[in-house]
N, C-alpha and C positions, 0 to 999 in steps of 0.2 A: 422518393429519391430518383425514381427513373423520368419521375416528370425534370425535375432539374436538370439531367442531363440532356434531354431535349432541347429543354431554354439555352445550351451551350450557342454561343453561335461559331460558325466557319472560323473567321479571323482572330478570336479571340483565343482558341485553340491552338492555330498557325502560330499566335503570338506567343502562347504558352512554349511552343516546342523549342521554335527558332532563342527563346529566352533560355532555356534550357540548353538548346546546342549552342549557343556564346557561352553561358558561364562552363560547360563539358568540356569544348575546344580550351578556350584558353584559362582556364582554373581547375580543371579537373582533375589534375594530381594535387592541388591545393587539395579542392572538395574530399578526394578520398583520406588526406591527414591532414588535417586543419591546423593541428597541434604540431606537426614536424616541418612549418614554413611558416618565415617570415617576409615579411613584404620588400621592406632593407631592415639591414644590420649597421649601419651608420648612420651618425648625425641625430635629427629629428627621430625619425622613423626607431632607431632602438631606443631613445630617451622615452619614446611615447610608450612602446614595448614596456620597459621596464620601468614606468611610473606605475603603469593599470598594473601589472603582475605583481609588483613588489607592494602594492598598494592592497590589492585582494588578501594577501598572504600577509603582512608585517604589520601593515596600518593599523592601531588601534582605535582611530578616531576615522567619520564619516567625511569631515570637512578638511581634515588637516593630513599633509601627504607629509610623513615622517620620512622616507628614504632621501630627502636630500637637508642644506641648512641647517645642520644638526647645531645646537639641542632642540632648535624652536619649532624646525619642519617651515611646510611651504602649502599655500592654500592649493588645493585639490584640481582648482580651476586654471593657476598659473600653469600646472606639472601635463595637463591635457589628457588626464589619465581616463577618458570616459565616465566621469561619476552615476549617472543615473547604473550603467551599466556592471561599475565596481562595488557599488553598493548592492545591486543584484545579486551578484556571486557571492559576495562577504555573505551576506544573508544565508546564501545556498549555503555557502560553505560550514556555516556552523552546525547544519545538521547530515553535510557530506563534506568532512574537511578534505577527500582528495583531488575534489573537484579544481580547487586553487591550481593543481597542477596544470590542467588545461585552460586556464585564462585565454591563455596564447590563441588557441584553437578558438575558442569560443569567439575572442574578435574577430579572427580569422572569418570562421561561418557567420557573424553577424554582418560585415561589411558584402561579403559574396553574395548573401543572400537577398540582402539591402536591393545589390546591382536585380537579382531577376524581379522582385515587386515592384521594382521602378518600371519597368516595360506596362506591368501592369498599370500602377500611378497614371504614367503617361496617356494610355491608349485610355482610361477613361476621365481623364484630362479632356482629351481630345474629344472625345465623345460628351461630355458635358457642353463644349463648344459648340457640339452639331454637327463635327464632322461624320463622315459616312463611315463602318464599320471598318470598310479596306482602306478608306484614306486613314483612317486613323491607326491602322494596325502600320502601312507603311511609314507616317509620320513619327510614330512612337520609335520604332525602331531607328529611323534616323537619328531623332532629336537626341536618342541614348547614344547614339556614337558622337555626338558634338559635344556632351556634359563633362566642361570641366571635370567634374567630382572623381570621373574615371581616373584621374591621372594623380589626384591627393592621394590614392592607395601606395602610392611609393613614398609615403614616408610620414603624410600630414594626414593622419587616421581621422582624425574630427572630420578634417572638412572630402572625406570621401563617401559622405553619407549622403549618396545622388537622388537618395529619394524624398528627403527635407524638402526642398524649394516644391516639384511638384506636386508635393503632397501637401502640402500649407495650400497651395492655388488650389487645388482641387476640394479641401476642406473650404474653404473660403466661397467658393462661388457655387458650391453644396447647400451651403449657408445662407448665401443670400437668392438663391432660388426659393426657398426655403418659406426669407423672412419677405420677399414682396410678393 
């Protein structure tokens, strides 16, 4: 264990913190009630809200979102309700049903959290590329303040998931390091 924390290096530490103090500064009464905040209350942003929640809790079917269309419901994927994610919880829930009540929260901490791994993502993104430790700890951090995905959190829950794209790149050229 102590040998690993040697292996740390400088910037990747720096990266950890400065990741930490972005989501602290501006999420950090989110992070403390996950569950007592949503991101918007209109439009999109509560439809998505209350597809995943009403979906964890009511849905009896995995692929079929019964809360709207009634009698026939509406495919899972139309309603944007996070399926891998709501079938997570349904799962949980059958063996802690009051978990349901914190849906809300749990997207909540999954998208927050999404934001500090993506610093990570990135900075060994960048570091598969070659770049130097510092360039890459500074580029990571840039490249996170330019990612659209930041700004999906106000309403469009799927597409704020900023750490998708760099992590497909980063899996991919893992990959073909790998294979030639």
């Amino acid at each position: 264990m102590i040998q690993n924390i040697k292996n740390i290096s400088l910037p990747f530490l720096l990266l950890n913190c400065l990741a930490g103090g972005f989501l602290l500064f501006f999420y950090g009464a989110i992070l403390a009630n996950p569950n007592g905040y949503m991101f918007s209350q209109t439009g999109d942003g509560l439809k998505n809200y209350f597809t995943y929640a009403y979906h964890i809790k009511h849905s009896n079917s995995v692929t079929n979102f019964e809360g709207m269309n009634y009698p026939y419901g509406e495919s899972f994927l139309y309603t944007d309700c996070h399926p891998i994610l709501t079938y997570l919880v349904q799962k949980i829930a059958m063996v802690f049903p009051t978990i349901s009540d914190y849906s809300i929260g749990i997207l909540n901490f999954i998208i927050l959290t999404g934001f500090f791994f993506t610093f990570w993502v990135l900075y060994f993104l960048l570091k598969e590329l070659k770049l130097k430790q510092w360039f890459a700890l500074l580029f990571s951090i840039t490249i996170f303040l330019m990612i659209p995905q930041v700004d999906g959190i106000a309403g469009h829950y799927a597409l704020s998931y900023a750490l998708a794209f760099p992590l497909s790149w980063l899996l991919l050229l893992k990959h073909q390091s790998q294979t030639f």
